[in-house]
N, C-alpha and C positions, 0 to 999 in steps of 0.2 A: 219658376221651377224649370220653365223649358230650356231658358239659356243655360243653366244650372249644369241641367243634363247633358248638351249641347259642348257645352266647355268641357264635362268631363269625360265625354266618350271622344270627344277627341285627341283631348292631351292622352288617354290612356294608349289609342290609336299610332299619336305621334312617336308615346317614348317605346311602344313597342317595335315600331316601324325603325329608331335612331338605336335601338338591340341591335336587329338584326344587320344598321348598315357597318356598326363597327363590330361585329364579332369576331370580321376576321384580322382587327387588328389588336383589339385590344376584348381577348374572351372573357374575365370575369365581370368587368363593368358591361361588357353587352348581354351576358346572361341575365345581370342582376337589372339592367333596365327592362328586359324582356319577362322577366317574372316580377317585376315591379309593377308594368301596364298590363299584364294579365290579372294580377293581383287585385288590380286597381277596379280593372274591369269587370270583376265577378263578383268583389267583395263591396264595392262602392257603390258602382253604376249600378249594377243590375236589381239593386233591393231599392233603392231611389227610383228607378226608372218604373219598378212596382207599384211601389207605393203612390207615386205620380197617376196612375194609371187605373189604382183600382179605389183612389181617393173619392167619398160620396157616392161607391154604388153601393147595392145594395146585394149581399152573397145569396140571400135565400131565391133572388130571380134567376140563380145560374144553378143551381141545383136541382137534384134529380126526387121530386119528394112525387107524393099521390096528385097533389094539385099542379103542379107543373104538366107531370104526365097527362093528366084529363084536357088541360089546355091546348095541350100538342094533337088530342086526340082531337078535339072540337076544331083545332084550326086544319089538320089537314083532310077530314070530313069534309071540312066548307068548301075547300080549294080543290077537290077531287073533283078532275075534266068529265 
C-alpha cells in the first residue's frame, strides 16, 4: 500500500508540475493536466492515504467520552512536578 501511495502522489505531483511547465504554450491541455493532478490528488490519494493510515485502529481511543477524560485526569495527576 505504501508504494501504492508513493506512485500516486507522485505521478499526481508530476502531471500537475508538466500543467504548469506547458501552460504557456499550449493553455487548455496544461489547465486540464493541472486540474487532472489536483483532481487526482484529492479525490484518489487522499481517501487511500486515510484509509492506509487509520487501517486497524481503534476510534473510541481518540475520542472525547467520560473515560478517556478520567484517563487524562489520572495521567496528568501522576506526572505533575
Amino acid at each position: 500500500m505504501r508504494i501504492v501511495l508513493t506512485i500516486l502522489f507522485f505521478s499526481a505531483v508530476i502531471l500537475a508540475g508538466y500543467g504548469f511547465y506547458i501552460i504557456a504554450e499550449d493553455v487548455p491541455t496544461g489547465h486540464l493536466c493541472i486540474g487532472l493532478g489536483v483532481a487526482m490528488l484529492f479525490l484518489v490519494w487522499m481517501p487511500t492515504f486515510i484509509y492506509h493510515r487509520w487501517k486497524g485502529k481503534n476510534v473510541q481511543d481518540y475520542m472525547l467520552n467520560k473515560e478517556n477524560i478520567e484517563k487524562m485526569r489520572k495521567y496528568t495527576d501522576n506526572n505533575k512536578l
